[in-house]
DRENGUKOL-161454 format. One record per residue (C-alpha): x, y, z; residue in one letter; residue number from 1. Coordinates in nm, 4 decimals. Last residue first. Example, Ala and Ser with C-alpha at 12.3 -4.5 7.8 and 13.67 -1.06 7.14 Angstrom:
2
+----------+----------+----------+---+-----+
|        X |        Y |        Z | r |   k |
+----------+----------+----------+---+-----+
|   1.3670 |  -0.1060 |   0.7140 | S |   2 |
|   1.2300 |  -0.4500 |   0.7800 | A |   1 |
+----------+----------+----------+---+-----+
***
This chain:
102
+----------+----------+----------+---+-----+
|        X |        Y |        Z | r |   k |
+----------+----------+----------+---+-----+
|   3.2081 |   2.4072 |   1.3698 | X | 102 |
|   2.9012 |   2.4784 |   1.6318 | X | 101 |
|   2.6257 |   2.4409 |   1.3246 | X | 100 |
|   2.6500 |   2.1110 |   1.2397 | X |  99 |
|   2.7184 |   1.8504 |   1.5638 | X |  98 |
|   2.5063 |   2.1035 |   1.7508 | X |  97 |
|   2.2258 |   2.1069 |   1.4443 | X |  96 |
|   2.2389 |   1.7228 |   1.4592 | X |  95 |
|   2.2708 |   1.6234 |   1.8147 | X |  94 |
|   1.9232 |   1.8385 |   1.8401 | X |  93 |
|   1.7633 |   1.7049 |   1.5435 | X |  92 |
|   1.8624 |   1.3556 |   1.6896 | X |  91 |
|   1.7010 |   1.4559 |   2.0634 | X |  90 |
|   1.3999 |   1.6204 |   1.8673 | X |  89 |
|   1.3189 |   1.2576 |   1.6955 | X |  88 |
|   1.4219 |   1.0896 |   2.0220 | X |  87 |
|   1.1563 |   1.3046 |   2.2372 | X |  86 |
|   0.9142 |   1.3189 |   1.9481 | X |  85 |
|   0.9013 |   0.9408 |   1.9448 | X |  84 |
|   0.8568 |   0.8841 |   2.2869 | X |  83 |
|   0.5630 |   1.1873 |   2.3252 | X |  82 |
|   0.4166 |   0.9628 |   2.0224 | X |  81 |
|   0.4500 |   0.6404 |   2.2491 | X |  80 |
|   0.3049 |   0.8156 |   2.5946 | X |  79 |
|  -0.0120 |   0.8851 |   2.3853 | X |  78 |
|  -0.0507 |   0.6341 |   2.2366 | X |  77 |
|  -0.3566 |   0.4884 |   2.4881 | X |  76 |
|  -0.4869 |   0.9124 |   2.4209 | X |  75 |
|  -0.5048 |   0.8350 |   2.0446 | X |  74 |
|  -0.6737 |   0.5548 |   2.0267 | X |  73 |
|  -0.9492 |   0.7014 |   2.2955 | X |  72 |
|  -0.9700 |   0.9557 |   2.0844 | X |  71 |
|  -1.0101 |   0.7617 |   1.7752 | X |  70 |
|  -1.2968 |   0.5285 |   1.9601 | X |  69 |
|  -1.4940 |   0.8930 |   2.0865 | X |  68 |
|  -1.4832 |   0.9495 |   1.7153 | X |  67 |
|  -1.2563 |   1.2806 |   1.6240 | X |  66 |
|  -1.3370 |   1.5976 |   1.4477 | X |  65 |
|  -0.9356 |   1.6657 |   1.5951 | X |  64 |
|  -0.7247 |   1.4537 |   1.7819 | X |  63 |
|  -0.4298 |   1.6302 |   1.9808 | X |  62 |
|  -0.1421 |   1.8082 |   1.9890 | X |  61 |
|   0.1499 |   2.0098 |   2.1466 | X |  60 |
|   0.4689 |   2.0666 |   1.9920 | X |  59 |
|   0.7493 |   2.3088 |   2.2121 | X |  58 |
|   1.0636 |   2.4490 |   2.0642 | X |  57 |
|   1.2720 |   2.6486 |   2.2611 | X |  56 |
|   1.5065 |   2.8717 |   2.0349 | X |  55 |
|   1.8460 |   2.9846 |   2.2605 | X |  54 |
|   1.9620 |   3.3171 |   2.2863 | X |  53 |
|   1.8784 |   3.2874 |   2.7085 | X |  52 |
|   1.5359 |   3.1845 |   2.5861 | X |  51 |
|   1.3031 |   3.2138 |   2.2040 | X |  50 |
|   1.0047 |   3.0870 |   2.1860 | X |  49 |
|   0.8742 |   2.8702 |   1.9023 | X |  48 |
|   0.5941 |   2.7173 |   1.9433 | X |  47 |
|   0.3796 |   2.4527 |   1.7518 | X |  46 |
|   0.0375 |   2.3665 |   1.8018 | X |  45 |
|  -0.0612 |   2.0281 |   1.6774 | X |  44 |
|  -0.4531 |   1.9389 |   1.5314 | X |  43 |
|  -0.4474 |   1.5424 |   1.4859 | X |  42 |
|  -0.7157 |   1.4064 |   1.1854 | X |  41 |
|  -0.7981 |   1.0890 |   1.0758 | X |  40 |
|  -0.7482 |   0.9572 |   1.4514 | X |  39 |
|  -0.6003 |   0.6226 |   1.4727 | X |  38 |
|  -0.8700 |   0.3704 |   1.5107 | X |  37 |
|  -0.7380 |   0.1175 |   1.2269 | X |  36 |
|  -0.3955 |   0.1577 |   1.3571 | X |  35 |
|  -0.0459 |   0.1362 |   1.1831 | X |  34 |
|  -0.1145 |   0.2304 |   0.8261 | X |  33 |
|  -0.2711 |   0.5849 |   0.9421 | X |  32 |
|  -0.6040 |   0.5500 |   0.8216 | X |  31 |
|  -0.6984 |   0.7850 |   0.4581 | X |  30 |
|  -0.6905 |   1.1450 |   0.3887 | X |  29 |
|  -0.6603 |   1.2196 |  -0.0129 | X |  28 |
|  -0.4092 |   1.3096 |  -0.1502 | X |  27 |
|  -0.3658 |   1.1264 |  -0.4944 | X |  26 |
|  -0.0672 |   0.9353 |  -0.3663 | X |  25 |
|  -0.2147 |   0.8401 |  -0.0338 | X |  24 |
|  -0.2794 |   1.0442 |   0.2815 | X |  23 |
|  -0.2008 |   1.0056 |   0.6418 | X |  22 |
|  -0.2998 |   1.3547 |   0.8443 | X |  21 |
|  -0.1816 |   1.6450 |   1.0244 | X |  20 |
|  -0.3678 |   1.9543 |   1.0947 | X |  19 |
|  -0.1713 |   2.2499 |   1.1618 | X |  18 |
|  -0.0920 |   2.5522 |   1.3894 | X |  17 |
|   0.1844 |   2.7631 |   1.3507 | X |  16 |
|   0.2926 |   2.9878 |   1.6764 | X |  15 |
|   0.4609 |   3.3397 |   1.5404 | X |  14 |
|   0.2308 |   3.3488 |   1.2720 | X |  13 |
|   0.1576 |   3.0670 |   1.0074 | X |  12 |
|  -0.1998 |   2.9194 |   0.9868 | X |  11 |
|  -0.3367 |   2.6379 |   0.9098 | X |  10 |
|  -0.1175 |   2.4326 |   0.7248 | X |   9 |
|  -0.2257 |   2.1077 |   0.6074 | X |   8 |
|   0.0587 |   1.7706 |   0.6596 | X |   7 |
|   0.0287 |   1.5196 |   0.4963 | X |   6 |
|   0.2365 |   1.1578 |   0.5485 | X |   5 |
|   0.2240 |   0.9353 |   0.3062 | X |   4 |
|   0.0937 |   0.5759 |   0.1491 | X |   3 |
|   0.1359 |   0.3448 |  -0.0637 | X |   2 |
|   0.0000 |   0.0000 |   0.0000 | X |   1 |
+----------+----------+----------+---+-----+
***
């Protein structure tokens, strides 16, 4: 099955919000490949702040136009996405001091 990873942009100010979403080739939304119950839809809030000349980058998220089931999905994952994000952002992190302190 092919399949991607979309991404909609709501808007773009100083904290971006956006709805994230599985689609296939053509675009259009369909289940995440991993979970039948996984929300269609999952609203994140990104910020962007800056501290001591450092950029602090904090995601927040959550289902959105959501079945009861898909939030319920979502909220038993919850401790695996926050997992994810925390290695994803520690490798991003390794990578820009590895990168950008030469």
């Amino acid at each position: 099955m092919d399949w991607s990873f979309h991404a909609t942009l709501i808007q773009m100010l100083i904290y971006p919000d956006f709805i994230q979403s599985y689609s296939d080739e053509e675009g259009n939304t369909i289940r995440a490949p991993f979970s039948g119950t996984w929300p269609l839809e999952v609203f994140n809030h990104l910020m962007l702040i800056e501290s001591e000349g450092k950029t602090k980058l904090t995601l927040k998220g959550g289902p959105f136009n959501a079945t009861e089931e898909e939030r319920a999905t979502f909220e038993s994952m919850r401790p695996h996405v926050q997992q994810g994000f925390v290695g994803t952002f520690g490798q991003l992190d390794a990578f820009l001091e590895q990168n950008l302190n030469r």
